[in-house]
MARRONU-899840 format. One line per 2 residues: number of its first residue (from 1); their letters; for each residue x, y, z of C-alpha. Coordinates in Angstrom, 2 decimals, padded with zeros to 5 digits. Layout:
# MARRONU-899840
NUM	A	X Y Z  ... .
END
This chain:
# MARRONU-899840
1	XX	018.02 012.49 024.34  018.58 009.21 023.40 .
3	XX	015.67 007.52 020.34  015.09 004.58 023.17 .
5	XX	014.05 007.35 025.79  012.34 009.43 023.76 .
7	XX	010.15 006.63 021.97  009.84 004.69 025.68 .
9	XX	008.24 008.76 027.04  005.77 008.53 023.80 .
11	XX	004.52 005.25 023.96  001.51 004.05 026.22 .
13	XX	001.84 002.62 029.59  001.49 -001.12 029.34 .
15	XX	000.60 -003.75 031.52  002.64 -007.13 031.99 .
17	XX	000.85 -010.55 033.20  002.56 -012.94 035.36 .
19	XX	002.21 -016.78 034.13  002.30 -018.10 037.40 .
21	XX	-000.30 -016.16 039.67  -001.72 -013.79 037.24 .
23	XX	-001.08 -010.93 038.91  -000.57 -007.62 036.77 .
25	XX	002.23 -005.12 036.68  001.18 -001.79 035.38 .
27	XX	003.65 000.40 034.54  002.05 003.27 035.69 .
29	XX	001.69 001.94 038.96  004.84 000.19 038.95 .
31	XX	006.26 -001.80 042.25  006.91 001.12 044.99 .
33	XX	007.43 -001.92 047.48  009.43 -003.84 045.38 .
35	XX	011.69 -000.30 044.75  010.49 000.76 041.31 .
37	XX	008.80 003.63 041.10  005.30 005.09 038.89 .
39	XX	006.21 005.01 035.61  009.15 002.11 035.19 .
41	XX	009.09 000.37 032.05  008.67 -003.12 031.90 .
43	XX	012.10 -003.24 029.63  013.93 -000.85 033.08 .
45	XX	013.20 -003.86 035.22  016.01 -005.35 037.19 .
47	XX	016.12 -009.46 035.66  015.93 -010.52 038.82 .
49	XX	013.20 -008.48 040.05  010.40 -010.88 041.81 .
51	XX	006.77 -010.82 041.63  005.38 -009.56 044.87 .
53	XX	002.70 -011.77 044.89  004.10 -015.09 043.85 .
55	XX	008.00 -014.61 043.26  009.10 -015.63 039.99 .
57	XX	011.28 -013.04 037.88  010.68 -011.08 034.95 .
59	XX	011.37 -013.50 032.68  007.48 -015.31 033.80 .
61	XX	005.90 -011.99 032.94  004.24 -011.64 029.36 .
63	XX	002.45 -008.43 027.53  -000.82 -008.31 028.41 .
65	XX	-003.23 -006.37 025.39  -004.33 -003.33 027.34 .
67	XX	-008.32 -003.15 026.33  -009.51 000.49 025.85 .
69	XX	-013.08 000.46 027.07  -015.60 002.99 026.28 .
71	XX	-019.14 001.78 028.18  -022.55 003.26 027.26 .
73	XX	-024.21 005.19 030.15  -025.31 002.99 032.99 .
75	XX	-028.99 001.79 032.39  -031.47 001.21 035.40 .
77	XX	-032.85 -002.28 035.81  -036.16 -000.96 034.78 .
79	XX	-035.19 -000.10 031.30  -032.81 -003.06 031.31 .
81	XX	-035.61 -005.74 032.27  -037.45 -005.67 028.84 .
83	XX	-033.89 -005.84 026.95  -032.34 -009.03 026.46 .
85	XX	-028.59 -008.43 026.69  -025.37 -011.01 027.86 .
87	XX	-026.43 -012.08 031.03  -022.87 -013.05 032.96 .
89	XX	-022.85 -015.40 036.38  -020.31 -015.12 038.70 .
91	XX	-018.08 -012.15 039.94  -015.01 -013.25 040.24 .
93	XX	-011.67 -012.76 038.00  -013.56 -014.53 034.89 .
95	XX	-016.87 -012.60 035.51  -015.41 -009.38 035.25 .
97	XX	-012.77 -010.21 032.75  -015.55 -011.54 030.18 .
99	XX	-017.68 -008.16 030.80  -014.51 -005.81 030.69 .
101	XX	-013.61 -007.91 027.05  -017.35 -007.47 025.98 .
103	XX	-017.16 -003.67 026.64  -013.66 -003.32 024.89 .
105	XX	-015.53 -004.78 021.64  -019.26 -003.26 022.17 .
107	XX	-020.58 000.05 024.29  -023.89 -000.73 023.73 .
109	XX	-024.85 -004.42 024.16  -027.04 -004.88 027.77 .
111	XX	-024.79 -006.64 029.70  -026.43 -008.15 033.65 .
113	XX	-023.54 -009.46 035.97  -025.44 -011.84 038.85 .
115	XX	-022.99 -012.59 041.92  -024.51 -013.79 044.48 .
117	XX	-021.26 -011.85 046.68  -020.94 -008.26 046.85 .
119	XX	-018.70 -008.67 043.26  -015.98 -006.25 044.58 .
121	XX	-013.00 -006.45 042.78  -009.83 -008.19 044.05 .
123	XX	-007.09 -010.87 043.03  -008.11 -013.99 044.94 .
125	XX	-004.19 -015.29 044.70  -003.39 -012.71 047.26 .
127	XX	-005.55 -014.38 049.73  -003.03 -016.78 049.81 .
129	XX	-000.59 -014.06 051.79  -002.31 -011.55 053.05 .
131	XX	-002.63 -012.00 056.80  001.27 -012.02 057.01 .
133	XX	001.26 -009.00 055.21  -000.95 -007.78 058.10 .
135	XX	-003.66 -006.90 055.08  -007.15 -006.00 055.95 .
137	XX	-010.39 -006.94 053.86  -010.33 -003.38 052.80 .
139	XX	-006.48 -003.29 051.47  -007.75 -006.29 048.97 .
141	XX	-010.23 -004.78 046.94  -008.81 -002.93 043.95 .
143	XX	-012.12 -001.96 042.62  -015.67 -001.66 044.83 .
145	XX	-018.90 -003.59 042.49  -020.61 000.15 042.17 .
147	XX	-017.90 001.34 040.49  -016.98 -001.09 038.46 .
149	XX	-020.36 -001.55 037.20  -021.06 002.23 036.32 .
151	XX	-017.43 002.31 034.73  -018.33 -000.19 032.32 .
153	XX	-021.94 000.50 031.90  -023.71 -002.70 033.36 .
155	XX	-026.22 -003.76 035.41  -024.97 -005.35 038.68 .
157	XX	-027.40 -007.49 040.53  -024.98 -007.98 043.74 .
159	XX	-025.98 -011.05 046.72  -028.42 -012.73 044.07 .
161	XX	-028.68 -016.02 043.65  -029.43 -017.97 040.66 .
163	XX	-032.00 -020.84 041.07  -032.02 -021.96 037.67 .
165	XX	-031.59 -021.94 033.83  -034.85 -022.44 031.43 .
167	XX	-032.60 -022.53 028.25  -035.59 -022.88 025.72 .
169	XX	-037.14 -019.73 027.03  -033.83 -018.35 027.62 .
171	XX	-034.26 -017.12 031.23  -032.19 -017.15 034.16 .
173	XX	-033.77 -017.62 037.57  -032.93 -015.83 040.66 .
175	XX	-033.68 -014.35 043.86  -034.82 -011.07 042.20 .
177	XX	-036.67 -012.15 039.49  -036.22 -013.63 036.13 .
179	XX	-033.80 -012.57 033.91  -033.73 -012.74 030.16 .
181	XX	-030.69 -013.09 027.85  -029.67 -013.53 024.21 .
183	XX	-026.42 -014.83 025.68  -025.66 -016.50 028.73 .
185	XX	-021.57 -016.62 030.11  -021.63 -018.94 033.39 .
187	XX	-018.34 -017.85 035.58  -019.44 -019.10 039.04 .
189	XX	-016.19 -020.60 039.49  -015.39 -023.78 042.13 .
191	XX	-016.22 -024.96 045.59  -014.59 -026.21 048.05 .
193	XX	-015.04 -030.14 048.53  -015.75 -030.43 051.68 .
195	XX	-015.44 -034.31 053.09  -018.21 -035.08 055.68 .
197	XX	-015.95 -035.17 058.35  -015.15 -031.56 057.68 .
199	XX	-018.45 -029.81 059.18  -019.06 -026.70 056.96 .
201	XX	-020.10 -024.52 060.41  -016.71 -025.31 062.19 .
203	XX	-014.07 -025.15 058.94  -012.96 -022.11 057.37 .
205	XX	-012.89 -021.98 053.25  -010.65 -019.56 051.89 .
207	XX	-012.29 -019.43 048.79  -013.18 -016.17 048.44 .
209	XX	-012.98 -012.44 049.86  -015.44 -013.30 052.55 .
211	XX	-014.25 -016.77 053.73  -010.72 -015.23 054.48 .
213	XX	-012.42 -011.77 055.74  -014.14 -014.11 058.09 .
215	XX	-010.71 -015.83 058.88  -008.97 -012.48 059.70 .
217	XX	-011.35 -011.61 062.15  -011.11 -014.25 064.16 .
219	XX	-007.00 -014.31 063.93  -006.64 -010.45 064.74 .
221	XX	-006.79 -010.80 068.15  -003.27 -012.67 068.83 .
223	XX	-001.52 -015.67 068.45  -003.89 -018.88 067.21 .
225	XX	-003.42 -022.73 067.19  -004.86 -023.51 063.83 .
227	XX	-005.19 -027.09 062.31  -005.12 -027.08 058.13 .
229	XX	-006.40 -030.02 057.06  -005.00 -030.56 053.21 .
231	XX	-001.65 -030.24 052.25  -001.92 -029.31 048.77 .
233	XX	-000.76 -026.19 047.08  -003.78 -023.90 049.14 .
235	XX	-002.86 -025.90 052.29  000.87 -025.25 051.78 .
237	XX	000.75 -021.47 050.95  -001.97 -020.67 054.18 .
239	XX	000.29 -022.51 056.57  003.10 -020.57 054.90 .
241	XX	001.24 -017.69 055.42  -000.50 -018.08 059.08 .
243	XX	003.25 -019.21 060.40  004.50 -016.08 059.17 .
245	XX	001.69 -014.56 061.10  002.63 -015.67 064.30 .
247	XX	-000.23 -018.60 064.54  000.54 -021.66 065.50 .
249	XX	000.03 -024.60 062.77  -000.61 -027.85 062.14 .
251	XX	-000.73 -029.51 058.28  -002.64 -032.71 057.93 .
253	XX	-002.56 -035.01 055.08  -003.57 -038.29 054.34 .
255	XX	-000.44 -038.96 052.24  003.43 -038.97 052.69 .
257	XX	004.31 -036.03 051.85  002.87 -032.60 050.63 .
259	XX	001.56 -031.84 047.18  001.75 -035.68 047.38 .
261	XX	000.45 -036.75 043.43  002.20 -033.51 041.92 .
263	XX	005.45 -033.52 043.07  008.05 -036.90 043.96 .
265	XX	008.99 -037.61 047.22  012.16 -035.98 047.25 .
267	XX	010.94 -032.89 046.63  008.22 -033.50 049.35 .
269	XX	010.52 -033.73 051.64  012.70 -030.76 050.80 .
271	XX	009.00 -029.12 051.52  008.18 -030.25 054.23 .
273	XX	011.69 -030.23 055.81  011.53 -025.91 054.78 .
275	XX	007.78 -025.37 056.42  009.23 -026.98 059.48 .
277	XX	011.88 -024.64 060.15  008.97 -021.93 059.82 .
279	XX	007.74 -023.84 063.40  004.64 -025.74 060.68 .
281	XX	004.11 -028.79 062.36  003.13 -031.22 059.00 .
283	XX	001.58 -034.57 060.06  001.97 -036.89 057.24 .
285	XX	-001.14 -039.96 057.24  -003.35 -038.49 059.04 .
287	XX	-007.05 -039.09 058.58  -009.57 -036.88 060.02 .
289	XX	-012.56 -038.42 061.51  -014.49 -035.47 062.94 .
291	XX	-014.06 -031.71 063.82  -016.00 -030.84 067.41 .
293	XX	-016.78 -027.75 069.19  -015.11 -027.39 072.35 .
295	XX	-015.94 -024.15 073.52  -014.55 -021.50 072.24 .
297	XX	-012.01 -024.04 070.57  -012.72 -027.00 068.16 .
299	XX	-011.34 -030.62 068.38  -009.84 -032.33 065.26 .
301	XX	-010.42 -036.11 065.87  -007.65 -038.56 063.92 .
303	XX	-008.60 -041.82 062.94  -005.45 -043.06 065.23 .
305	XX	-007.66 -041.99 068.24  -005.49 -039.00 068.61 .
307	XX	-007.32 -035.61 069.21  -006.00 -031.98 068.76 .
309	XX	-006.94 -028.82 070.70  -006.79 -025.81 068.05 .
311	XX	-008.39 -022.84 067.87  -009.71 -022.27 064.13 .
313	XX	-009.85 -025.26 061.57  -009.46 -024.71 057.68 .
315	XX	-010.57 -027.02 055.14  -007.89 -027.06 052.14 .
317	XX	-009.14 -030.28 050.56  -009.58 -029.15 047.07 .
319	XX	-012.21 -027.43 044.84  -014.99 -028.98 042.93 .
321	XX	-017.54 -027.91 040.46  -021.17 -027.64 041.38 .
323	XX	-022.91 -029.26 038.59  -026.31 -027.88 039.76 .
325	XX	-027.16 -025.69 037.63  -025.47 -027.04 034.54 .
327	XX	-027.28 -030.54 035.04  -030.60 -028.60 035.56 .
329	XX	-030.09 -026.37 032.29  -029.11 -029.74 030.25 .
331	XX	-025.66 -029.07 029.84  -022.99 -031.87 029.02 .
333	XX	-020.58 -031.87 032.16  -017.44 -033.91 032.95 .
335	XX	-015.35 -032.48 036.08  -016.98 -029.24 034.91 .
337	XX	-019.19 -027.60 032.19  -018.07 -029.32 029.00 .
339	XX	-016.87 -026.33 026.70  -015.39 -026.09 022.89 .
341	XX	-012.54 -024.06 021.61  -014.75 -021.02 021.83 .
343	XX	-015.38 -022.10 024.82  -019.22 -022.84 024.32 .
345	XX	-021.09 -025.40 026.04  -023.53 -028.02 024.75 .
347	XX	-026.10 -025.10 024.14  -025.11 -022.97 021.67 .
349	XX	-026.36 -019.81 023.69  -024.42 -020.46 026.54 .
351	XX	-020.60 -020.31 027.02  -018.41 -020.54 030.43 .
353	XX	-014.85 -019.96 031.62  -012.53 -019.87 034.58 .
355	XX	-012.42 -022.81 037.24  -016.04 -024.11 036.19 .
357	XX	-015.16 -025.41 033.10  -013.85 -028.70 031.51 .
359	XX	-011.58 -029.38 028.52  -011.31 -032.47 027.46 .
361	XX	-012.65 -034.10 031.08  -009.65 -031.90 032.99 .
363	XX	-010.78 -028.82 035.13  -009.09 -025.50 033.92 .
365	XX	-008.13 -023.58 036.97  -005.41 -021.49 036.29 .
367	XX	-005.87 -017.65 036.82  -003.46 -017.05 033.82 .
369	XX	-005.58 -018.41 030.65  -009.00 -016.16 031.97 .
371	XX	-008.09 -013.34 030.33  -007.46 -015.38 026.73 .
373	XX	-010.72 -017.39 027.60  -012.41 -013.73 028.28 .
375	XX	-011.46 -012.65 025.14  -012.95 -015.58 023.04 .
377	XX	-016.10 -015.48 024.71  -016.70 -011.75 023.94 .
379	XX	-015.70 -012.50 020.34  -018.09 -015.58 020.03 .
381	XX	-021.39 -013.66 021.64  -021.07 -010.32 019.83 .
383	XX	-020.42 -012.35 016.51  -016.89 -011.29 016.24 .
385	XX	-014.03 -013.17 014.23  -011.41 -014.15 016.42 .
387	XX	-009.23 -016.93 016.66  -010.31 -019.92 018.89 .
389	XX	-009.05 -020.52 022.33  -005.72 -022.69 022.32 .
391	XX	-005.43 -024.02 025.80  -001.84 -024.08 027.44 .
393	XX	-000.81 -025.26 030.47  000.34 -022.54 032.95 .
395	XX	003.60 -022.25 034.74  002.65 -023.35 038.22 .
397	XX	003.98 -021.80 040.84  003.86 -022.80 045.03 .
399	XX	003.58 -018.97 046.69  005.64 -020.18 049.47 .
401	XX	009.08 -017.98 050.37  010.77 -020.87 052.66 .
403	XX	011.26 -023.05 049.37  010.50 -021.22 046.05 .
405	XX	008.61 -024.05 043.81  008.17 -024.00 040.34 .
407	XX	006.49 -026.34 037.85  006.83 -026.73 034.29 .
409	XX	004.44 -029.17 032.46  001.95 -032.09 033.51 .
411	XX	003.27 -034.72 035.54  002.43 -038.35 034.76 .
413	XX	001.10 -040.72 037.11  004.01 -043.06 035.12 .
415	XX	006.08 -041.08 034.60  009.98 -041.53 036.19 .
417	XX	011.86 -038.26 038.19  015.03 -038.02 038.54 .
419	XX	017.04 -035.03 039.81  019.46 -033.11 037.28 .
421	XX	021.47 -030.93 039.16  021.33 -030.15 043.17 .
423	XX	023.20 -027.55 045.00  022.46 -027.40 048.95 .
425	XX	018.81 -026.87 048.94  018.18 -026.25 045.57 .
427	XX	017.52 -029.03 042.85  016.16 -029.22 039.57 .
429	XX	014.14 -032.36 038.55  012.83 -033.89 035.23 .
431	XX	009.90 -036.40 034.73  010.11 -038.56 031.91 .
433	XX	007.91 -040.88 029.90  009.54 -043.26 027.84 .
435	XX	012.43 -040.84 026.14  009.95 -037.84 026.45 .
437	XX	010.40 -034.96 029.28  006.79 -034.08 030.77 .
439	XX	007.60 -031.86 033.19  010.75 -030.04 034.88 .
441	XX	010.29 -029.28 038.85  012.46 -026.47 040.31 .
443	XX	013.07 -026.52 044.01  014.89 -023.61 045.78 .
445	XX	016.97 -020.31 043.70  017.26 -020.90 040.56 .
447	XX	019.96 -022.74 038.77  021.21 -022.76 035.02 .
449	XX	019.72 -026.07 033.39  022.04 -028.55 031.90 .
451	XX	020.98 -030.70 029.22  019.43 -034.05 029.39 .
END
């Protein structure tokens, strides 16, 4: 037996995150879809092996720290109620990362999680492409709140709702009493920003589990006519998605061309030009004006008079912080809770992450850098020395299989594109700023780079 097999048998199973969408790839588990097996090594990987969520190869995947957690014996609220502990809001990816890199640090510390959703574990990029996977709310969840919560020793106060922050007492408000804490981690994440035209009782979110649970529900019954109103990267991966489905849809934008401010027109185009041969009908300047009931059906009204007949409406028109509870606790808050490198906020006592925070005035919401943000939080509350967080820009990646999309860097608003090498469908394209490359666009299967 060879040294590389026998040390490979030996060592640990390790996990592997993807830059892009953040999914994981446990070795253990491996990829039984994707044809490798329980128990293939990250190094047996074919190179051009794709991530089944988002698509890009191996070579996007980095070694993710496995954290060995050993929780103290769940606690009842009663006893928990006269112990300050961490106090954690939000259940999402960040929520449970920043309790899961608490516990791989400290057993012992009181930790409270307050969603006010069931907290059930999933990956909310999947949402993305799971009706034309056929998926059901139930295939999603990788982890149910009660279990998660009595694996890792916390107390889980599930559909609770905070109603505010006293920080000079710290206390946190909510709908089942007041909770105390020594340390406060807000993770409640973004909203959708709904326009008024959009009415919240006739659009469909898909911002969470339950939005796109919702979603599925109505869409299981047959073939749909479904207006998406927001051609960004959401808009552009559920159309994608709902095509693939069978549904019937239409993609409205304001501007020329989708992801319109992110990408150049050429590239727009080549987008556009791919979701139409998947039957997406995209309808470049269009303004909404209203969304009516009609019936069992809803009316989108243009601003060009024109009105559509569809059957379910989804808003994809961005995400935006809610600066509710941040403004009421006296916290500084630009796009988003204003945060440091250890990701504290103006209070000393309290600290954030995920897609509710702010550094330097830009939102941060990228599923990749939560677990690195997780990790400096838990340092920072139990007292820990750990290096600070060092912010980098994710790979971003369009989860759309008609026209694989990837983005490197942060375009400029003046910045110039040009194209660099096209072959058929495929192109590669650099943005530049003075002498300086910003960002490099890759449109199609993926070509060697040449130099500038």
């Amino acid at each position: 037996m060879s040294t590389r097999k026998t040390d490979l048998e030996e060592r640990p199973w390790r996990q592997y995150i993807c830059l892009a969408c953040g999914l994981i790839y446990d070795e253990a588990e491996g990829d039984p879809d994707s044809g490798l097996p329980p128990g293939t090594r990250f190094e047996d990987i074919p190179d051009d092996w794709e991530c089944p969520l988002c698509g890009v190869t191996k070579s996007d995947f980095e070694l993710l720290e496995k954290q060995e957690i050993t929780a103290a014996a769940p606690v009842g609220i009663t006893s928990f109620s006269k112990v300050p502990g961490i106090v954690v809001v939000g259940a999402g990816i960040a929520g449970w990362s920043v309790v899961e890199a608490i516990r791989h640090l400290d057993a012992e510390t009181p930790i409270t999680l307050v969603s006010a959703c069931h907290a059930d574990r999933y990956h909310k990029p999947e949402l993305s492409v799971a009706l034309s996977r056929g998926q059901q709310p139930g295939d999603l969840v990788r982890e149910s709140a009660a279990d998660a919560a009595n694996r890792l020793g916390i107390r889980l106060l599930a559909d609770t709702f905070v109603v505010g922050i006293s920080p000079e007492r710290r206390e946190v408000r909510t709908t089942r009493g007041t909770v105390a804490y020594t340390r406060l981690v807000l993770a409640q994440g973004a909203k959708p920003a709904l326009p008024d035209e959009l009415p919240p009782s006739l659009c469909w979110r898909i911002n969470d589990l339950a939005g796109w649970s919702g979603l599925q529900q109505q869409l299981a019954t047959g073939p749909r006519r479904v207006a998406i109103v927001g051609a960004g990267m959401v808009g552009c991966e559920l159309a994608e998605d709902l095509a693939r489905a069978g549904h019937t849809v239409t993609l409205l934008d304001r501007q020329s061309h989708p992801l319109c401010g992110l990408i150049p027109p050429e590239a727009g185009q080549a987008l556009q030009e791919s979701l139409a041969e998947l039957g997406i009908h995209y309808r470049p300047d269009s303004q909404v004006k209203a969304v009516r009931a009609d019936g069992d059906g809803k009316n989108v009204l243009l601003a060009n008079g024109e009105t559509l007949a569809v059957d379910q409406v989804i808003a994809a028109t961005g995400l935006k912080t809610d600066n509710r509870l941040a403004r009421q606790a006296g916290l500084a808050f630009n796009g988003g809770i204003e945060v440091d490198r250890e990701l504290r906020s103006s209070d000393p006592w309290i600290h954030a992450l995920g897609d509710c925070i702010s550094l330097n005035g830009e939102p941060c919401r990228f599923i990749e850098p939560i677990q690195h943000q997780a990790r400096t939080i838990a340092a920072a509350v139990l007292g820990v020395e750990a290096p600070a967080y060092e912010h980098r820009r994710p790979v971003v990646r369009l989860k759309t299989r008609s026209l694989p999309l990837v983005l490197h860097g942060l375009p400029k608003p003046n910045g110039r594109w040009a194209i660099t090498q096209r072959e058929g469908n495929s192109m590669v394209m650099e943005q530049r700023v003075g002498d300086t490359i910003v960002a490099t666009l890759s449109l199609g299967q993926p070509m060697q780079s040449k130099a500038a």
